[in-house]
C-alpha positions in Angstrom: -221.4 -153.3 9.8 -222.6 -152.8 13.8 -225.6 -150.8 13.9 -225.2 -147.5 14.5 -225.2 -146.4 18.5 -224.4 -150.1 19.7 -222.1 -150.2 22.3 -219.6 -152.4 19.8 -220.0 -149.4 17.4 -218.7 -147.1 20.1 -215.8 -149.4 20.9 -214.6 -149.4 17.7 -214.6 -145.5 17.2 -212.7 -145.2 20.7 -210.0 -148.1 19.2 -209.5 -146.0 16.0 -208.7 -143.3 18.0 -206.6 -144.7 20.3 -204.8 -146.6 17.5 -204.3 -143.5 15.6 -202.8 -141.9 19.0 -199.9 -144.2 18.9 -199.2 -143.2 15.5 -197.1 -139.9 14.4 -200.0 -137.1 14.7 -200.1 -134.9 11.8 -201.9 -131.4 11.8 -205.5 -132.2 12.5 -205.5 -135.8 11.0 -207.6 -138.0 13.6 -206.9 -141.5 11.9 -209.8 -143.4 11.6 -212.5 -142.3 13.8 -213.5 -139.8 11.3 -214.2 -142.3 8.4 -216.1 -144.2 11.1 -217.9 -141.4 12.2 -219.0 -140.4 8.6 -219.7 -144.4 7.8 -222.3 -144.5 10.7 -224.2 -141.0 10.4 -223.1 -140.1 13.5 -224.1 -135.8 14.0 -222.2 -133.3 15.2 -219.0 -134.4 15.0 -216.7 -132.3 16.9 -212.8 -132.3 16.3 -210.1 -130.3 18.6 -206.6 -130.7 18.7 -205.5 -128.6 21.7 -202.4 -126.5 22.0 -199.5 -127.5 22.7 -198.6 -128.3 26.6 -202.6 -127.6 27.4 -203.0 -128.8 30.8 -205.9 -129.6 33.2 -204.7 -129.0 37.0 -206.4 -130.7 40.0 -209.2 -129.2 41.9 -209.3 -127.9 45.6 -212.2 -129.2 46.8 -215.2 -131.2 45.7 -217.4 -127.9 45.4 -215.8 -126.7 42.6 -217.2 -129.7 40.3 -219.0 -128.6 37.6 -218.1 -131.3 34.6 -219.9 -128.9 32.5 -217.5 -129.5 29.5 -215.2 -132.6 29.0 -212.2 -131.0 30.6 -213.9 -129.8 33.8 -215.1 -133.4 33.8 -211.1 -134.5 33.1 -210.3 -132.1 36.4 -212.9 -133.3 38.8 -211.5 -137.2 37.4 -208.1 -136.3 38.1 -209.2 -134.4 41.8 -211.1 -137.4 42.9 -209.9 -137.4 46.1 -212.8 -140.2 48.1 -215.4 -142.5 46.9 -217.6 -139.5 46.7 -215.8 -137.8 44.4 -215.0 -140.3 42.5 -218.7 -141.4 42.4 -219.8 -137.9 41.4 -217.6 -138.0 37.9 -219.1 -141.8 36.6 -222.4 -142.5 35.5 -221.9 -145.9 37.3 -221.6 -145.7 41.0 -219.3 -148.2 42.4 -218.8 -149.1 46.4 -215.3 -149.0 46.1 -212.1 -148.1 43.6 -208.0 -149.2 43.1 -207.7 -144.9 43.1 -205.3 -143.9 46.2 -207.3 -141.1 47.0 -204.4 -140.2 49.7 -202.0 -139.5 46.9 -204.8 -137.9 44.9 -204.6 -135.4 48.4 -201.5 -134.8 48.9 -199.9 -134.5 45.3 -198.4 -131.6 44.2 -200.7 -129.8 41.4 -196.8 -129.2 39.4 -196.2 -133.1 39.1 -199.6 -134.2 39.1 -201.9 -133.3 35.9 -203.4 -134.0 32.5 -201.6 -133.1 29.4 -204.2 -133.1 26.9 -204.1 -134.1 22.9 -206.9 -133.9 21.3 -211.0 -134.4 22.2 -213.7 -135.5 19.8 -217.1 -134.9 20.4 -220.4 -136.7 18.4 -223.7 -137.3 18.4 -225.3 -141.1 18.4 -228.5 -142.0 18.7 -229.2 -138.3 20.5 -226.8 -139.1 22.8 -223.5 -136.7 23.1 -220.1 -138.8 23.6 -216.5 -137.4 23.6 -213.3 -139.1 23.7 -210.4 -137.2 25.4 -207.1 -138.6 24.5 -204.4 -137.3 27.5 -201.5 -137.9 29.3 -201.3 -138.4 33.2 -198.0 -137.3 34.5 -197.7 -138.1 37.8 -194.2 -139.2 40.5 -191.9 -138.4 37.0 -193.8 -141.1 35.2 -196.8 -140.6 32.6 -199.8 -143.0 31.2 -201.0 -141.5 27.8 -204.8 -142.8 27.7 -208.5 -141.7 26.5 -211.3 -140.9 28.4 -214.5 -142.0 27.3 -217.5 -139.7 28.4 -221.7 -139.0 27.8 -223.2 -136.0 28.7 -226.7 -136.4 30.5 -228.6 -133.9 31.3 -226.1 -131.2 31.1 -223.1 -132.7 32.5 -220.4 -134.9 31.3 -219.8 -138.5 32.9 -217.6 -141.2 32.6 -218.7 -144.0 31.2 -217.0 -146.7 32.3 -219.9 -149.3 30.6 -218.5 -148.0 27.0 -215.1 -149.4 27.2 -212.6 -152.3 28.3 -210.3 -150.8 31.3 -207.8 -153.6 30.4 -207.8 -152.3 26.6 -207.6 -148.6 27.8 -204.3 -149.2 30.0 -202.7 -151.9 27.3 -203.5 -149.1 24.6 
């Protein structure tokens, strides 16, 4: 068993999960994560299953960021429209990014957005994590992913240390 809190703890939650999303859903069933969750005394364990067709629009500008809950954090993610931006959403700061802030600009907010599933919030080591499993529809094409976040001192980050990107986008 990995101790609770490790990183490779973590990992294996967010796999569960996103296992388990690939799978037929059935009415608040979340796979799993919750028997790993339970197996590692992890606290507060938060389950929500949003409403159907529950979207999260792109912002206007960066002074609307407030990533005070996971899904303002998914808005400002999907907004990101310079390195700025971008850098404002992640715990780690990076000098550059793949992410075509140009298109991020310029899309239209009615074929650009998140389509969320379901979020699940805990408690590890007295540190708060959620995972946000979505969909990115974007040019008639979607990616269904997760998002893997900590909030720190009020506000919700990515945390891109947590998990593989190569895992996330096979997944």
């Amino acid at each position: 068993m990995e101790k609770k809190g490790s990183i490779k703890y973590i990992f294996q939650i967010w796999v569960c999960l996103m296992a388990f999303s690939l799978s037929a859903q059935t009415d608040n069933d979340y796979g799993c994560a919750d028997k790993m969750l339970l197996n590692y005394n992890a606290s507060a364990v938060n389950k929500f299953l949003y409403p159907e067709d529950t979207r999260v629009l792109k912002l206007s500008s960066i002074s609307e960021v407030n990533n005070n809950t996971p899904e303002a954090l998914l808005a400002s993610v999907l907004s990101a429209s310079s390195l700025e931006w971008f850098n404002l959403n992640r715990i780690t700061k990076r000098e550059s990014s793949r992410q075509n802030f140009e298109y991020i600009k310029n899309a239209d907010p009615n074929e650009y957005y998140f389509l969320l599933d379901f979020k699940i919030e805990f408690q590890l080591n007295n540190k708060n994590y959620a995972i946000v499993k979505h969909t990115l529809f974007y040019e008639n094409r979607y990616i269904s992913t997760s998002l893997p976040m900590q909030k720190i001192n009020g506000k919700w980050l990515v945390d891109d240390g947590l998990f593989n990107p190569q895992l996330v986008m096979l997944l």
